[in-house]
mmCIF file of the N, C-alpha and C atoms, coordinates in Angstrom:
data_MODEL
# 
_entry.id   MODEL 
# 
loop_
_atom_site.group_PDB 
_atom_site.id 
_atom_site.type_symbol 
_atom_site.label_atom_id 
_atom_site.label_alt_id 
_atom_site.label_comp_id 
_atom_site.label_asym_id 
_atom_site.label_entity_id 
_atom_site.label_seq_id 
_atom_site.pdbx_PDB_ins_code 
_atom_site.Cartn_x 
_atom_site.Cartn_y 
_atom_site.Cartn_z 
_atom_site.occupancy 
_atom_site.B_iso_or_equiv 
_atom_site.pdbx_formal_charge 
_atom_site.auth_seq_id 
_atom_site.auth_comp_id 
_atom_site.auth_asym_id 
_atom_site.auth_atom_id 
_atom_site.pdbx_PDB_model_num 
ATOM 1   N N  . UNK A 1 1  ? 8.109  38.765 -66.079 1.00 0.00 ? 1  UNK A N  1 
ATOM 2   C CA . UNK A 1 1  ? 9.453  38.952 -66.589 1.00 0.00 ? 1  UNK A CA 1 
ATOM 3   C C  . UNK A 1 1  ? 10.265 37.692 -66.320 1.00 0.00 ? 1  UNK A C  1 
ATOM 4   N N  . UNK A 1 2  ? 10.873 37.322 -67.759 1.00 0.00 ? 2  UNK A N  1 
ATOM 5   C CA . UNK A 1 2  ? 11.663 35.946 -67.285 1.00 0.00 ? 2  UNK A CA 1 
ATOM 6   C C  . UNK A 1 2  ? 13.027 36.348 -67.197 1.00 0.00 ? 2  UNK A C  1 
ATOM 7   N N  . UNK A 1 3  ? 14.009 36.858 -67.349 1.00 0.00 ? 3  UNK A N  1 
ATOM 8   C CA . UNK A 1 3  ? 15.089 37.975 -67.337 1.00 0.00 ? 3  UNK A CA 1 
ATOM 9   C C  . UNK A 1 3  ? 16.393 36.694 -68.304 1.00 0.00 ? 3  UNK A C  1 
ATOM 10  N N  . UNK A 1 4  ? 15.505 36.849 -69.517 1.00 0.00 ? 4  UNK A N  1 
ATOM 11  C CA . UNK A 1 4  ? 16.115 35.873 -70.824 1.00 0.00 ? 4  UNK A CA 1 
ATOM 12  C C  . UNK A 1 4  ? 17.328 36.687 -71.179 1.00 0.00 ? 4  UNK A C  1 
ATOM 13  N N  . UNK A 1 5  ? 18.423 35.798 -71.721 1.00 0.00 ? 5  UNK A N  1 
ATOM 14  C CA . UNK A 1 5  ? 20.192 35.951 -71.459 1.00 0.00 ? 5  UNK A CA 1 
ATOM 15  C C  . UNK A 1 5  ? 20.083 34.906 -73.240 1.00 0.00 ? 5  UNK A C  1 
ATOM 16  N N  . UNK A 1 6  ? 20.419 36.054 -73.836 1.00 0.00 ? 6  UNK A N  1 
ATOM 17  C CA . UNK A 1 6  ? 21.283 34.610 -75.679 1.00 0.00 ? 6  UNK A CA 1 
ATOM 18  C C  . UNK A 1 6  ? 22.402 34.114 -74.726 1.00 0.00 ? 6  UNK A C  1 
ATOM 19  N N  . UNK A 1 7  ? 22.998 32.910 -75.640 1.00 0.00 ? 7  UNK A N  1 
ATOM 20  C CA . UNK A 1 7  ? 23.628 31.892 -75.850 1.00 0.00 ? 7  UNK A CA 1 
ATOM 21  C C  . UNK A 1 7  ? 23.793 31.313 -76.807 1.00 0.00 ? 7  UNK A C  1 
ATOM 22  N N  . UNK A 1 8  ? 25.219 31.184 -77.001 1.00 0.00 ? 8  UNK A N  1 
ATOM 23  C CA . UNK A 1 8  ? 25.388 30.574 -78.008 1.00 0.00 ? 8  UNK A CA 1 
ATOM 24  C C  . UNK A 1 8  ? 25.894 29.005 -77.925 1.00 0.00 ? 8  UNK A C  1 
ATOM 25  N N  . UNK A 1 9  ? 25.743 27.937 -78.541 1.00 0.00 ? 9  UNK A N  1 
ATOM 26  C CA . UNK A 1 9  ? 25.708 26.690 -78.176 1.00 0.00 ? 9  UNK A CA 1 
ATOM 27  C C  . UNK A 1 9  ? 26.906 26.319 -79.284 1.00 0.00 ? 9  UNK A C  1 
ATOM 28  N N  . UNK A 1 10 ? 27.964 25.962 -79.161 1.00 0.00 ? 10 UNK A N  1 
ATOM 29  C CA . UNK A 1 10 ? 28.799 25.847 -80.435 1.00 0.00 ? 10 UNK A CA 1 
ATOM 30  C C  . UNK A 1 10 ? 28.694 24.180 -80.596 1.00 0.00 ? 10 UNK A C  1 
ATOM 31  N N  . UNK A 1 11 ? 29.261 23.957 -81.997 1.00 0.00 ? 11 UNK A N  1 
ATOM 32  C CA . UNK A 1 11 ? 29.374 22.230 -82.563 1.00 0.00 ? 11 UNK A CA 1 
ATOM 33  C C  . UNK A 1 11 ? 29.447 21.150 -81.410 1.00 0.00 ? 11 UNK A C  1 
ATOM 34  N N  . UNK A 1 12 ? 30.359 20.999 -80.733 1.00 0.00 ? 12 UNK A N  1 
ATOM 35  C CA . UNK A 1 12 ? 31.172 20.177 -79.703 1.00 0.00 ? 12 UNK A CA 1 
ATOM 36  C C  . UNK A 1 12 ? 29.494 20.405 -78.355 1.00 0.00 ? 12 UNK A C  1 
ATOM 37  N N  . UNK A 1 13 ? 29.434 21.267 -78.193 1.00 0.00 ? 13 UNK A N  1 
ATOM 38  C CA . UNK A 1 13 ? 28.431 21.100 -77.127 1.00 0.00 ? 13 UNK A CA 1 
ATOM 39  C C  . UNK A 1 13 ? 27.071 20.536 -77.185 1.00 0.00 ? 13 UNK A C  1 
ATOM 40  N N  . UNK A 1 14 ? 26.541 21.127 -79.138 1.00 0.00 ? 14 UNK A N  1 
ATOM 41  C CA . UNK A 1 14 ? 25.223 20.748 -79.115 1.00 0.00 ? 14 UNK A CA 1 
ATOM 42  C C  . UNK A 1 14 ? 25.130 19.155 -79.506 1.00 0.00 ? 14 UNK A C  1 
ATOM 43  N N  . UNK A 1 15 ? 26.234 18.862 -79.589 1.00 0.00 ? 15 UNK A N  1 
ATOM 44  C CA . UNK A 1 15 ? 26.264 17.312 -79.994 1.00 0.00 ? 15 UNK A CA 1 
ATOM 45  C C  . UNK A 1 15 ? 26.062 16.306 -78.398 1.00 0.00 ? 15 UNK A C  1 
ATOM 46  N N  . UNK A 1 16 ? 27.338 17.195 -77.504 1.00 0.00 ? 16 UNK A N  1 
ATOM 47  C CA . UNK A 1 16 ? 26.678 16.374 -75.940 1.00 0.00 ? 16 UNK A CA 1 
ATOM 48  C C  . UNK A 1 16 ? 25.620 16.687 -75.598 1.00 0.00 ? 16 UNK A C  1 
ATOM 49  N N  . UNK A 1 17 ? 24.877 18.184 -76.089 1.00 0.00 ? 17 UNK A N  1 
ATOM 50  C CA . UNK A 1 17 ? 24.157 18.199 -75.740 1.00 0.00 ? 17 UNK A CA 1 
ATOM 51  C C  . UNK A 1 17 ? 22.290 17.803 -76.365 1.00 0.00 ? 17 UNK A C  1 
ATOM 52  N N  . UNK A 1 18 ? 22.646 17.432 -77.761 1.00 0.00 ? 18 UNK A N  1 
ATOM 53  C CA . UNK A 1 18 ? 21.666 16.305 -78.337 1.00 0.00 ? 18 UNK A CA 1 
ATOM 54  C C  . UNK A 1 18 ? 20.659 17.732 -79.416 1.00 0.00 ? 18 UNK A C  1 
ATOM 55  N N  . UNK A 1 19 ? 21.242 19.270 -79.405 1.00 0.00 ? 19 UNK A N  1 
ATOM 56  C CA . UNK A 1 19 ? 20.475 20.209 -79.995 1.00 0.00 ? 19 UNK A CA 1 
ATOM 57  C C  . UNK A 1 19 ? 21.309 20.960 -80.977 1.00 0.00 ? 19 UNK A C  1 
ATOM 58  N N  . UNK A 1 20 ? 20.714 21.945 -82.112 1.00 0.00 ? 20 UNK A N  1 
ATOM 59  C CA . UNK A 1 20 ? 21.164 22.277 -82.986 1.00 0.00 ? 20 UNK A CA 1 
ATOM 60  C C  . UNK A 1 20 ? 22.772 23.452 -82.545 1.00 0.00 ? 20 UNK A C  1 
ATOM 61  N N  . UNK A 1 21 ? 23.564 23.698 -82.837 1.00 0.00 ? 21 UNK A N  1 
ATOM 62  C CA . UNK A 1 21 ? 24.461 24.976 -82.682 1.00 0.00 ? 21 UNK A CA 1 
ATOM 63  C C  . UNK A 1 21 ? 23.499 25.848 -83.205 1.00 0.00 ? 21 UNK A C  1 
ATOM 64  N N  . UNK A 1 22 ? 24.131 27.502 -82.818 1.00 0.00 ? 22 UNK A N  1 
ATOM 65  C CA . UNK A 1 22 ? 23.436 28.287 -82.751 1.00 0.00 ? 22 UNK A CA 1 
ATOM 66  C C  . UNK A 1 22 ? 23.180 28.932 -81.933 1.00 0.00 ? 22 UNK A C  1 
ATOM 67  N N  . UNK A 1 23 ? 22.319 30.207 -81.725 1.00 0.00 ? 23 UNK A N  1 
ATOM 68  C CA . UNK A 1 23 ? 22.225 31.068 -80.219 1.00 0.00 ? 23 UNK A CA 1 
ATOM 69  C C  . UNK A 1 23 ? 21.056 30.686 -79.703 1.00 0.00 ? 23 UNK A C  1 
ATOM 70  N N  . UNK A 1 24 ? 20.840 30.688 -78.517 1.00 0.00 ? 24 UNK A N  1 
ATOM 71  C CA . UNK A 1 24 ? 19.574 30.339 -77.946 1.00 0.00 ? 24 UNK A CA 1 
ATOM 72  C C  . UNK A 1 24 ? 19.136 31.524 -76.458 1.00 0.00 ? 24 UNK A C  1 
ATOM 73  N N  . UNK A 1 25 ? 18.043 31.754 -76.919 1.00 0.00 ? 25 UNK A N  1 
ATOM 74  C CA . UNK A 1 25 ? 17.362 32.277 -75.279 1.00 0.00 ? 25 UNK A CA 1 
ATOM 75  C C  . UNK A 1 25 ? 17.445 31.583 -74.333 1.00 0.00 ? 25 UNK A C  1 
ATOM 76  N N  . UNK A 1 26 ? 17.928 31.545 -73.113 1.00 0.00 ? 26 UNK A N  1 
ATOM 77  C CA . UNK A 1 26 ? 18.120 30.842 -71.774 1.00 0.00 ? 26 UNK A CA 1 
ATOM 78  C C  . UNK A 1 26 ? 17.202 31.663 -70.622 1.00 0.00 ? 26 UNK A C  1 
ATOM 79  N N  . UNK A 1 27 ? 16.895 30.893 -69.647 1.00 0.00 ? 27 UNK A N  1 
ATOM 80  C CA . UNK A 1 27 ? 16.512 31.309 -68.453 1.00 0.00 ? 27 UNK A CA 1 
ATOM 81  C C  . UNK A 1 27 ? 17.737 31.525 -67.419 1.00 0.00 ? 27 UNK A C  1 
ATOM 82  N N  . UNK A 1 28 ? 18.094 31.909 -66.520 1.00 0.00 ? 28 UNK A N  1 
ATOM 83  C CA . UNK A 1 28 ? 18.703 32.049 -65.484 1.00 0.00 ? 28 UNK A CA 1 
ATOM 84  C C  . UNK A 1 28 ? 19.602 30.543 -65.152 1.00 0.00 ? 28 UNK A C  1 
ATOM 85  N N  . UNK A 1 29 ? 18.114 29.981 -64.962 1.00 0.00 ? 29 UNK A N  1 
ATOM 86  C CA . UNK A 1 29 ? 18.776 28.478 -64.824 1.00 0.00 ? 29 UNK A CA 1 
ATOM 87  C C  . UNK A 1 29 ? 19.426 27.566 -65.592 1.00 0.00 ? 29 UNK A C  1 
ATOM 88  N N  . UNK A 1 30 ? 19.523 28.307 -67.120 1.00 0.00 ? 30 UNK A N  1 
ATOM 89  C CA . UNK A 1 30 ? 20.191 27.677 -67.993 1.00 0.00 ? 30 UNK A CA 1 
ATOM 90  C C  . UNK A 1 30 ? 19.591 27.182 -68.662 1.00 0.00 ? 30 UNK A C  1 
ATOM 91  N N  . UNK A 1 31 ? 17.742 27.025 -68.407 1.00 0.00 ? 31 UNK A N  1 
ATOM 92  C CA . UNK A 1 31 ? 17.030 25.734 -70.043 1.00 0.00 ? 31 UNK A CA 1 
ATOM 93  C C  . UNK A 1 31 ? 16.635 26.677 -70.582 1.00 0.00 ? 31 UNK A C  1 
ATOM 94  N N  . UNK A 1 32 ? 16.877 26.096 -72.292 1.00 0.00 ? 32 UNK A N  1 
ATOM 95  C CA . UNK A 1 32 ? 16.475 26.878 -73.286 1.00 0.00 ? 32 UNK A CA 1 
ATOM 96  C C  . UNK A 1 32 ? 15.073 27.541 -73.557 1.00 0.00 ? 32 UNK A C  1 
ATOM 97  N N  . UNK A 1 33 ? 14.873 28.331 -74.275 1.00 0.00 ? 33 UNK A N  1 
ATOM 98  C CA . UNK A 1 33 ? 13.180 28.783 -74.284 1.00 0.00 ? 33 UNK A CA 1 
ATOM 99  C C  . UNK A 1 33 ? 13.179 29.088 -75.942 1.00 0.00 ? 33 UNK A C  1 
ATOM 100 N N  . UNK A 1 34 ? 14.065 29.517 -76.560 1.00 0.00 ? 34 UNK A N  1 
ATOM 101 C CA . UNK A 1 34 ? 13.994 29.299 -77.748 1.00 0.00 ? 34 UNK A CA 1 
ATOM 102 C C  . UNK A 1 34 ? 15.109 29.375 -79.083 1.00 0.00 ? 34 UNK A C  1 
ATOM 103 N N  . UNK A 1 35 ? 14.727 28.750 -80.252 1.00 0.00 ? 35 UNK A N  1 
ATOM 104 C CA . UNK A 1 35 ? 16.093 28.952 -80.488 1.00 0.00 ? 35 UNK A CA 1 
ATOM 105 C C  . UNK A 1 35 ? 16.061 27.591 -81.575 1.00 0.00 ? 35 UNK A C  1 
ATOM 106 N N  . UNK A 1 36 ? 17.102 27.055 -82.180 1.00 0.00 ? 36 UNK A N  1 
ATOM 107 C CA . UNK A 1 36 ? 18.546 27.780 -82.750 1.00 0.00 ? 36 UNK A CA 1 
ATOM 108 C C  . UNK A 1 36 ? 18.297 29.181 -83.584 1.00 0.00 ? 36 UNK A C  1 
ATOM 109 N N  . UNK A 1 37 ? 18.785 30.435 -83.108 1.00 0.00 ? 37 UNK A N  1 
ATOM 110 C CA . UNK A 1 37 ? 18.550 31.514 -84.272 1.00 0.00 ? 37 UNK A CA 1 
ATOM 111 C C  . UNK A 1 37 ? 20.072 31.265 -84.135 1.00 0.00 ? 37 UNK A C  1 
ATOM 112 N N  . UNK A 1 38 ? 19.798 32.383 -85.732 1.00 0.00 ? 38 UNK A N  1 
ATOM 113 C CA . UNK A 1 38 ? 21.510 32.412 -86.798 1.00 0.00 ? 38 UNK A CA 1 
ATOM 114 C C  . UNK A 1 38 ? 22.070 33.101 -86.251 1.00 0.00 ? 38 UNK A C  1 
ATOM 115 N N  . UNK A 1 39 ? 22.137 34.344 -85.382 1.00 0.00 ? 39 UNK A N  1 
ATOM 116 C CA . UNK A 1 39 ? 22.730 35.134 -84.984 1.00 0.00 ? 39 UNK A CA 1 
ATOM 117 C C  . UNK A 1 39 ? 22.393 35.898 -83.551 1.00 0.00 ? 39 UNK A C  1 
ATOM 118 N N  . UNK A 1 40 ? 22.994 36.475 -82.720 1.00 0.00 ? 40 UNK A N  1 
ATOM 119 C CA . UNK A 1 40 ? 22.772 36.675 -81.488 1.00 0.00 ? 40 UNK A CA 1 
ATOM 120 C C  . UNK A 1 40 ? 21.949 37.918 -81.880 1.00 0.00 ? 40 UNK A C  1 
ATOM 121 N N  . UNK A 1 41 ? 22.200 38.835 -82.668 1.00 0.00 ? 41 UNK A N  1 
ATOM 122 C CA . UNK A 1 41 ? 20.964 39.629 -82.818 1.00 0.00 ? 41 UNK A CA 1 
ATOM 123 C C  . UNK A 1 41 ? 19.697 38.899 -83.196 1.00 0.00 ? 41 UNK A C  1 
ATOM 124 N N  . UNK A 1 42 ? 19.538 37.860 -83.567 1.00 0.00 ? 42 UNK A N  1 
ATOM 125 C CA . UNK A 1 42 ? 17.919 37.419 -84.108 1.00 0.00 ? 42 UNK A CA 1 
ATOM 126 C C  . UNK A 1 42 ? 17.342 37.015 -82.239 1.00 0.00 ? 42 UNK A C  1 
ATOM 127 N N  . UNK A 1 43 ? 18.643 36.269 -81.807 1.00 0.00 ? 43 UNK A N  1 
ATOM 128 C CA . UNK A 1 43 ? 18.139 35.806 -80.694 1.00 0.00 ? 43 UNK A CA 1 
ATOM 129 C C  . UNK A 1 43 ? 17.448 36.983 -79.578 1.00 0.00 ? 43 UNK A C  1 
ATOM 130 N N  . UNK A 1 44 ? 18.317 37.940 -79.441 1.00 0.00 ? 44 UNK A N  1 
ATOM 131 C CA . UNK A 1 44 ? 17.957 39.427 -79.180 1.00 0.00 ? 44 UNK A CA 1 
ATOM 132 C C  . UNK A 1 44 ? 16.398 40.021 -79.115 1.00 0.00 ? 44 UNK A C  1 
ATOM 133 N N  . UNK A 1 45 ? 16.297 40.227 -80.257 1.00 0.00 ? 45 UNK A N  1 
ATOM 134 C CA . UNK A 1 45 ? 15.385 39.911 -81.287 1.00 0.00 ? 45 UNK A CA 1 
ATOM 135 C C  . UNK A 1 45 ? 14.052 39.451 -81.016 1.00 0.00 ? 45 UNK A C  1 
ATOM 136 N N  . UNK A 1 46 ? 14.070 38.065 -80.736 1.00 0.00 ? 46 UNK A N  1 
ATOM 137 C CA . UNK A 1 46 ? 13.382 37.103 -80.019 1.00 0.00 ? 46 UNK A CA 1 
ATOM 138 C C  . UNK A 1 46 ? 13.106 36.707 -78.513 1.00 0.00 ? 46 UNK A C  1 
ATOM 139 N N  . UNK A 1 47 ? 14.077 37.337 -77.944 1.00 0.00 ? 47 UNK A N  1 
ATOM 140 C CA . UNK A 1 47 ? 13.567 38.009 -76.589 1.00 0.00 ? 47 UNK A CA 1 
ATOM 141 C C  . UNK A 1 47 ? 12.879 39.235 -76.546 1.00 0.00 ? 47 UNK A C  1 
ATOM 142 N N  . UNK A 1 48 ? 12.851 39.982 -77.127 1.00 0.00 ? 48 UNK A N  1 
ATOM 143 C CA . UNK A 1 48 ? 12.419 41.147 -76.862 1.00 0.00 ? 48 UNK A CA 1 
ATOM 144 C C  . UNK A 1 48 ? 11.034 40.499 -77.286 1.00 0.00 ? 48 UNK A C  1 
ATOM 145 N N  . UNK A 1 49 ? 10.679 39.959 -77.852 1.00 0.00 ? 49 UNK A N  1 
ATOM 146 C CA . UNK A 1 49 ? 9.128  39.474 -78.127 1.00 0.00 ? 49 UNK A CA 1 
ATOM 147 C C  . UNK A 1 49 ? 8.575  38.786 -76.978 1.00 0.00 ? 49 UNK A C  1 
ATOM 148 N N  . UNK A 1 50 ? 9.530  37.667 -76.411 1.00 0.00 ? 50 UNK A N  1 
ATOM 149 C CA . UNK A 1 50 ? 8.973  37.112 -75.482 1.00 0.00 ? 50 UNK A CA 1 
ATOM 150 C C  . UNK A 1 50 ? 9.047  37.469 -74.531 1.00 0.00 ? 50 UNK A C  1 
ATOM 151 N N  . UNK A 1 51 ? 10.129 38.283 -73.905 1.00 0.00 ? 51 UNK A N  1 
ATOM 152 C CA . UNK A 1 51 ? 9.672  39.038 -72.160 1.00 0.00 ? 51 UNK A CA 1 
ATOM 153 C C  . UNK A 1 51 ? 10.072 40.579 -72.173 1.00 0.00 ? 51 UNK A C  1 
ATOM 154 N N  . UNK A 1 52 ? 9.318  40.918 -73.282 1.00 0.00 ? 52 UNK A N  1 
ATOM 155 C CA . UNK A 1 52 ? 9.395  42.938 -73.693 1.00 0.00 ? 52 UNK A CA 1 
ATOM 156 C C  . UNK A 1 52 ? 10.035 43.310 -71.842 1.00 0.00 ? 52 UNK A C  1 
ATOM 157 N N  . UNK A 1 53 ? 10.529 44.332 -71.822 1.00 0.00 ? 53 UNK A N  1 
ATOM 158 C CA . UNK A 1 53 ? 10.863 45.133 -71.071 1.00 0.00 ? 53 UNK A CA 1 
ATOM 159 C C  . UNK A 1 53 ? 9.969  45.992 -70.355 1.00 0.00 ? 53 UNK A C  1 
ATOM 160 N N  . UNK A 1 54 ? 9.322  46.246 -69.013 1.00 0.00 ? 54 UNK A N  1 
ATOM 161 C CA . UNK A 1 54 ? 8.599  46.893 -68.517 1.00 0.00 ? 54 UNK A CA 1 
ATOM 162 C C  . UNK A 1 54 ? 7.940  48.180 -69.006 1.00 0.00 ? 54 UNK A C  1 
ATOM 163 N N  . UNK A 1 55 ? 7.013  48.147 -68.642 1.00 0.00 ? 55 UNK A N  1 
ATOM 164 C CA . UNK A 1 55 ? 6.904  49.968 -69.640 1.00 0.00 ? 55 UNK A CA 1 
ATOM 165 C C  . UNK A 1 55 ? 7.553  51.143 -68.548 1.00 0.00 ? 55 UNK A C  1 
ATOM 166 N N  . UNK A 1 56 ? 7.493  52.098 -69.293 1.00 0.00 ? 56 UNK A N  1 
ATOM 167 C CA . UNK A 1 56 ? 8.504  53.467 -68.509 1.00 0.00 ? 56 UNK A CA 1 
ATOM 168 C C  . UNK A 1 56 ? 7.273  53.877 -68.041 1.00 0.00 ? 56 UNK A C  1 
ATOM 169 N N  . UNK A 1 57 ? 7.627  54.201 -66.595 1.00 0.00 ? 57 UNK A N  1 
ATOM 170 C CA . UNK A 1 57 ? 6.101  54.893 -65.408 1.00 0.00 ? 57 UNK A CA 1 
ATOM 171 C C  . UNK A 1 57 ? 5.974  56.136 -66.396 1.00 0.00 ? 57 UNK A C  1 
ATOM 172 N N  . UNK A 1 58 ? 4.899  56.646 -66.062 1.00 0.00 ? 58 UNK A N  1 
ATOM 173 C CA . UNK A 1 58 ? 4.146  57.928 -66.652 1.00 0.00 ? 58 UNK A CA 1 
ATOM 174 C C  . UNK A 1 58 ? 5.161  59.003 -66.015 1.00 0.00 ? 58 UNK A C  1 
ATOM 175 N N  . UNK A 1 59 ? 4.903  59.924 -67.120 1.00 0.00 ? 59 UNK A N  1 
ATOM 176 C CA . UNK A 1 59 ? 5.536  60.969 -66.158 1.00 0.00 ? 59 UNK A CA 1 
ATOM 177 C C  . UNK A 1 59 ? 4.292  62.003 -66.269 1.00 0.00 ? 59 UNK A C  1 
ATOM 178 N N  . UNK A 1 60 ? 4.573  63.210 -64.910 1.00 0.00 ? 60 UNK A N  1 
ATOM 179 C CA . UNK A 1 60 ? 3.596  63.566 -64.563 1.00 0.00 ? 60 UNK A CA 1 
ATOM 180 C C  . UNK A 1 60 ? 3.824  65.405 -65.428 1.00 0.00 ? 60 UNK A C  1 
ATOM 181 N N  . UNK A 1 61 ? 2.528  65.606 -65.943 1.00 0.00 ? 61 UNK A N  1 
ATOM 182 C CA . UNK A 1 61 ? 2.613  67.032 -66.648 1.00 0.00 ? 61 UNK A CA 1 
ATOM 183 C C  . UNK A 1 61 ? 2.687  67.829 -65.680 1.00 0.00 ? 61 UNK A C  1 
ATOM 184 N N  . UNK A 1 62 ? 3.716  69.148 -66.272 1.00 0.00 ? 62 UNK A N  1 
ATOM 185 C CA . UNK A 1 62 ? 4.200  70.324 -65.703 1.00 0.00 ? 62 UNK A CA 1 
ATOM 186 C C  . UNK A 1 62 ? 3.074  70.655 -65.647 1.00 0.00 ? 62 UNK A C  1 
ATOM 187 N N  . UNK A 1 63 ? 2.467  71.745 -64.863 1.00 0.00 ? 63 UNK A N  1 
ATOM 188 C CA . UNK A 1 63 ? 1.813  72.804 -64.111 1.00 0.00 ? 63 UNK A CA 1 
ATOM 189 C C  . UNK A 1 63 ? 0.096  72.318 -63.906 1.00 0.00 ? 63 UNK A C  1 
# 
């Protein structure tokens, strides 16, 4: 589990920062993992592919 956070990178930043605007998957620490998507749902989206959510424990049958 990488515990991936969207972001969105607007005009003014991706220029200091040398990458497209747009939303991006982040790590904790802040570097990107993927991205520019068009919208924070695609980015969404695109986490859920790359670090799916744990599975739900079993539950145990009645009787």
């Amino acid at each position: 589990m990488q515990n991936l956070s969207p972001r969105h990178v607007k005009t003014e930043e991706s220029l200091r920062l040398g990458v497209e605007s747009g939303w991006y998957s982040t790590k904790v620490s802040g570097t990107f993992v993927s991205g520019p998507h068009e919208s924070e749902a695609a980015c969404l989206s695109r986490i859920a592919e790359i670090d799916p959510p744990p599975p739900a424990p079993a539950r145990k049958k009645a009787g």
